[in-house]
N, CA and C of each residue as an Amber inpcrd file, in Angstrom:
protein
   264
  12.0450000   7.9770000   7.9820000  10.9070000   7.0990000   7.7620000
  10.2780000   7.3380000   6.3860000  10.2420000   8.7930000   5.9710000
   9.4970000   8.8870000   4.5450000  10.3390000   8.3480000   3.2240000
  11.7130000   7.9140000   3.7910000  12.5680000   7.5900000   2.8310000
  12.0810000   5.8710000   2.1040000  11.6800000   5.3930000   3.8660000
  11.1050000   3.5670000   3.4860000   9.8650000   3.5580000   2.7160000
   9.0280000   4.8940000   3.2280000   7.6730000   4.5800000   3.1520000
   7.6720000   4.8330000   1.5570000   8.5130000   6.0440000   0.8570000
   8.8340000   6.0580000  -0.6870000   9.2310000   4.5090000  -1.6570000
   9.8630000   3.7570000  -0.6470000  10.7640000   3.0270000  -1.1920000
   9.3280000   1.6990000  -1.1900000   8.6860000   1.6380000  -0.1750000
   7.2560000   0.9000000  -0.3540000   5.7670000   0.9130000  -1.4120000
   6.0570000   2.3470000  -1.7070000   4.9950000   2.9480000  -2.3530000
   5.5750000   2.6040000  -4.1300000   6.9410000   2.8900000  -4.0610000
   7.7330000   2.4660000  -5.7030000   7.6490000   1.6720000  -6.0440000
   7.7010000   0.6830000  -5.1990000   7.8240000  -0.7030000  -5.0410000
   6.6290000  -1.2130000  -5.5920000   5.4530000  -0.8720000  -4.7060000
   3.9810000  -0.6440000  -4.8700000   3.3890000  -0.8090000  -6.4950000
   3.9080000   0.2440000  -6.4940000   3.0820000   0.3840000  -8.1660000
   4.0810000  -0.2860000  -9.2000000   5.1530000  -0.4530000  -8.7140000
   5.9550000  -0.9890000 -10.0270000   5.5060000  -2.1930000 -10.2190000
   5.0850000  -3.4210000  -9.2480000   4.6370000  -4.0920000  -9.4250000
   3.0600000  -3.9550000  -9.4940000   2.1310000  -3.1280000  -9.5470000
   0.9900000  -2.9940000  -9.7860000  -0.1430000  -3.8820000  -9.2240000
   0.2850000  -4.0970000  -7.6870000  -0.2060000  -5.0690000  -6.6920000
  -0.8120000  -4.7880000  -5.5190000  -2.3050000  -4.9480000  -5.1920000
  -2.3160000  -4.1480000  -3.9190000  -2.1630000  -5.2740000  -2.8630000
  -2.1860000  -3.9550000  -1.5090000  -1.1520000  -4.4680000  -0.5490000
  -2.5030000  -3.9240000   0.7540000  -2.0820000  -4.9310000   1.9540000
  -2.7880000  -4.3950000   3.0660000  -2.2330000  -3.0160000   3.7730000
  -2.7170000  -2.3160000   4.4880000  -1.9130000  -1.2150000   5.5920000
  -1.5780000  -2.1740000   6.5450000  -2.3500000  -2.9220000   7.3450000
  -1.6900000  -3.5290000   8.0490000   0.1320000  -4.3750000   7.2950000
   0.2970000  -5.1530000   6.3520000   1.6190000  -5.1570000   6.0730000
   2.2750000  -4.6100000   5.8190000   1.7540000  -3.5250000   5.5640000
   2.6980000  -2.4050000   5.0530000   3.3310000  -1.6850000   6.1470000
   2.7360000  -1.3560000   7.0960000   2.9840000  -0.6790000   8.1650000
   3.6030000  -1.7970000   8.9970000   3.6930000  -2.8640000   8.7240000
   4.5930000  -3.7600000   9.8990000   6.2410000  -4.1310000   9.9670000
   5.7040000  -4.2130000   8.5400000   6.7720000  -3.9150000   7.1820000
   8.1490000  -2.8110000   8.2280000   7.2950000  -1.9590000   7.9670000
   7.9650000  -0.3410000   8.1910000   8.2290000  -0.0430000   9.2490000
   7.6080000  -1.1410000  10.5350000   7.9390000  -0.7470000  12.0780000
   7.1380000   0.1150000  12.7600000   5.5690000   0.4540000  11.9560000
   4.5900000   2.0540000  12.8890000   3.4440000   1.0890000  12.5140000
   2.6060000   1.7850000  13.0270000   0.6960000   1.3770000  12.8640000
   0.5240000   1.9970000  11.8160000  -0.9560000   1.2000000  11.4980000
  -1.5940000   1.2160000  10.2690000  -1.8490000   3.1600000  10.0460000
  -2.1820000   3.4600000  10.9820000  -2.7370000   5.1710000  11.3510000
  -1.6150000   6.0070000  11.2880000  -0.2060000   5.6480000  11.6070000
   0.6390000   6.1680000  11.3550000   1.0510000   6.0000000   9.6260000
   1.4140000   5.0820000   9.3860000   0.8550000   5.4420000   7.5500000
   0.1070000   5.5940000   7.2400000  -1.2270000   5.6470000   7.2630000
  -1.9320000   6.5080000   6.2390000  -1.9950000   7.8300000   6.4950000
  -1.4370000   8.4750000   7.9200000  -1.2230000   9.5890000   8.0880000
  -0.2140000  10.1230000   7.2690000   1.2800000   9.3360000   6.8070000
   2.5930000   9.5480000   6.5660000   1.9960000  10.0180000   4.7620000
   1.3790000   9.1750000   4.7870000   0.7930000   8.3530000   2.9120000
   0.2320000  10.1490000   2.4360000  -0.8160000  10.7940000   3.6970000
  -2.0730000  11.9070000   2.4370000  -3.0240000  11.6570000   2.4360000
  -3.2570000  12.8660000   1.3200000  -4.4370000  12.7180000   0.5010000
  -4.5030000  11.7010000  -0.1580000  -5.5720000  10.8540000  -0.3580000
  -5.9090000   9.7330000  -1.4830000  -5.3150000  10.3710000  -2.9860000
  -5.2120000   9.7430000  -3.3630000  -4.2760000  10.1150000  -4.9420000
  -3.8200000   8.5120000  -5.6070000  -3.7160000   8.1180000  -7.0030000
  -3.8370000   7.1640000  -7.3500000  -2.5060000   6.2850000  -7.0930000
  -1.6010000   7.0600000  -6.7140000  -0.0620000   6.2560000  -6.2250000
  -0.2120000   5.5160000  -5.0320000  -1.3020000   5.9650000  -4.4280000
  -1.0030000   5.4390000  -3.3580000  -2.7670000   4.5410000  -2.6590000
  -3.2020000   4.3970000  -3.6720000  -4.4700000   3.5600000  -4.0300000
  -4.2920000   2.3280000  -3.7910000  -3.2630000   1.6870000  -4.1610000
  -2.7850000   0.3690000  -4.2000000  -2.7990000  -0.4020000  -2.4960000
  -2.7040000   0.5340000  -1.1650000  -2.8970000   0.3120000  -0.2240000
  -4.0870000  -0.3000000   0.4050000  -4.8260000  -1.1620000   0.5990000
  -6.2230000  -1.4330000   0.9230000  -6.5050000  -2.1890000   2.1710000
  -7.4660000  -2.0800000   1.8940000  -8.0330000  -2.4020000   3.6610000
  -8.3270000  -4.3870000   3.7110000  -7.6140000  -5.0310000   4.4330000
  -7.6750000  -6.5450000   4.3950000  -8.8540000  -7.0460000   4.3690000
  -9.8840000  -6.6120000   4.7230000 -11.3680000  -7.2590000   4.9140000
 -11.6800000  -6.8340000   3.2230000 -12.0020000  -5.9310000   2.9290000
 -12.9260000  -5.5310000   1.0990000 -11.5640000  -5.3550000   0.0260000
 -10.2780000  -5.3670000   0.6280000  -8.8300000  -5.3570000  -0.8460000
 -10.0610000  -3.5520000  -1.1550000 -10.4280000  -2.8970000  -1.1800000
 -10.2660000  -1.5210000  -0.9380000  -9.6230000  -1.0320000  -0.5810000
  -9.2610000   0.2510000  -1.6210000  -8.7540000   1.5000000  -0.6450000
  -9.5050000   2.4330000  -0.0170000  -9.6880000   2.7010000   0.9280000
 -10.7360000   3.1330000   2.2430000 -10.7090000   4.8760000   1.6620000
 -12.2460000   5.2990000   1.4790000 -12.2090000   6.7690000   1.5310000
 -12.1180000   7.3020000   0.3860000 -11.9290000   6.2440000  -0.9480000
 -11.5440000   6.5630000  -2.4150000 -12.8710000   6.9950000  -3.3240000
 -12.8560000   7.6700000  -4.4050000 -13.5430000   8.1280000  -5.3300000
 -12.6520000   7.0820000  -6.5500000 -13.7080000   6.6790000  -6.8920000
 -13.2580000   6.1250000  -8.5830000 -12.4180000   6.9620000  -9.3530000
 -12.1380000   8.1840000  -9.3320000 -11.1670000   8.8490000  -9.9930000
 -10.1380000   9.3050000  -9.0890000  -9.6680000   8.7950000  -7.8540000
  -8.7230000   8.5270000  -7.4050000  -8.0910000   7.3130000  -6.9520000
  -8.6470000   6.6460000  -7.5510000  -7.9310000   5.0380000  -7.5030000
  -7.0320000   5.0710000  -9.2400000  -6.3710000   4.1000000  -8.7120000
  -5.0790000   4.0670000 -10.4070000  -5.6850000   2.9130000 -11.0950000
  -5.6510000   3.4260000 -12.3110000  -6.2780000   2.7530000 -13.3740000
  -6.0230000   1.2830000 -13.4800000  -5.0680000   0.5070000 -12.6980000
  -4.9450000  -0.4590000 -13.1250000  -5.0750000  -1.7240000 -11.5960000
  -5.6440000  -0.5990000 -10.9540000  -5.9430000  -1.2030000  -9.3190000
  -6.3290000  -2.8380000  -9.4140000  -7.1470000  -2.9440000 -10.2210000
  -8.1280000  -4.2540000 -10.2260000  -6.9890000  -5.5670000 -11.3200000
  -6.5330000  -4.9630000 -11.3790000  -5.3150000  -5.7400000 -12.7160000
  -5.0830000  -7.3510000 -12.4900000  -5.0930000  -7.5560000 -11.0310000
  -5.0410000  -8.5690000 -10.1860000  -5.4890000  -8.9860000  -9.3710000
  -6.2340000 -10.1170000  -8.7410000  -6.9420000 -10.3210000  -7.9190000
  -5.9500000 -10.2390000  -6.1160000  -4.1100000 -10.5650000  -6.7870000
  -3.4350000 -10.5960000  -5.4620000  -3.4560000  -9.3170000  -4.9880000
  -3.2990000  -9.6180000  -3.5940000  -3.1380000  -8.8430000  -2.3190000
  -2.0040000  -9.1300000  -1.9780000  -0.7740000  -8.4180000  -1.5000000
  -0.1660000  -8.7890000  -0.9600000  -0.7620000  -8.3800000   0.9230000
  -0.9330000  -9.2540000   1.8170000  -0.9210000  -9.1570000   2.9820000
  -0.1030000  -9.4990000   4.1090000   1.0530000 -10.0520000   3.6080000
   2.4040000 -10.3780000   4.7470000   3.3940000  -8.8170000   4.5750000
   3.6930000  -8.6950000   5.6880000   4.8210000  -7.7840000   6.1440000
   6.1440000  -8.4800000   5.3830000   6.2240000 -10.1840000   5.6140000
   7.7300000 -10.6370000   5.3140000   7.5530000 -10.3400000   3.4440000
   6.7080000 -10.3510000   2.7590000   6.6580000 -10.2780000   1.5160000
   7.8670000  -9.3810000   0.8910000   6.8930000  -7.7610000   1.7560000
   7.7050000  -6.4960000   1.5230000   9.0730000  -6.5370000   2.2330000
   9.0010000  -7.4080000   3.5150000  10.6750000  -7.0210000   3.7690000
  11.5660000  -8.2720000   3.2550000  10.8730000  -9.1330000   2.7100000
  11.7230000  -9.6270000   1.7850000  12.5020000  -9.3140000   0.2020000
  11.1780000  -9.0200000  -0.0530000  11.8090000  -8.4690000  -1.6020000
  12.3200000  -6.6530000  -1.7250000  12.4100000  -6.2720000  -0.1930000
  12.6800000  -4.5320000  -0.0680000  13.8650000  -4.6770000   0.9340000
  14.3060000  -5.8750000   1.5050000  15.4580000  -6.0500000   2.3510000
  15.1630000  -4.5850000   3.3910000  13.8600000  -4.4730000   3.9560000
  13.6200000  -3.4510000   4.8710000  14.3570000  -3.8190000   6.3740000
C-alpha cells in the first residue's frame, strides 16, 4: 500500500495541485483516516492533501504547507482523476 500511496503523493506535487483525502483515499481503496494515518507528520510534501469543505490542509502551520500550495485555485476531488492519470 505505501508503494501507491508514494506513487499518489509524486504524482501530487509534480503536478503542484491540491487534492481531497476523500479522493485520494478512494483512489487507493482505504478511508480518509487510514491515509492520513499512512501520510504522518504534516510536512510540506504532503500539504497538497486538503480537506473538501476549506481546499485546506487540516492541522497545518504556515511553515509546513509547500510554498507553492495556493499556485492554483484547482482541487482535484474525483478518485477517477487519480486513477485515471495513475492507472491505479
Amino acid at each position: 500500500m505505501q508503494d501507491k500511496i508514494s506513487v499518489v503523493v509524486d504524482y501530487i506535487n509534480q503536478v503542484k495541485t491540491r487534492c481531497t483525502f476523500n479522493s485520494a483515499a478512494k483512489a487507493l481503496g482505504i478511508t480518509p483516516q487510514a491515509l492520513k494515518k499512512e501520510l504522518g507528520e504534516p510536512r510540506p510534501e504532503i500539504s497538497w492533501f486538503v480537506s473538501p469543505t476549506s481546499g485546506e490542509p487540516m492541522r497545518y502551520t504556515d511553515s509546513q504547507k509547500h510554498p507553492e500550495l495556493y499556485r492554483t485555485k484547482r482541487i482535484i476531488k474525483s478518485a477517477e482523476v487519480l486513477t485515471r492519470n495513475l492507472d491505479l
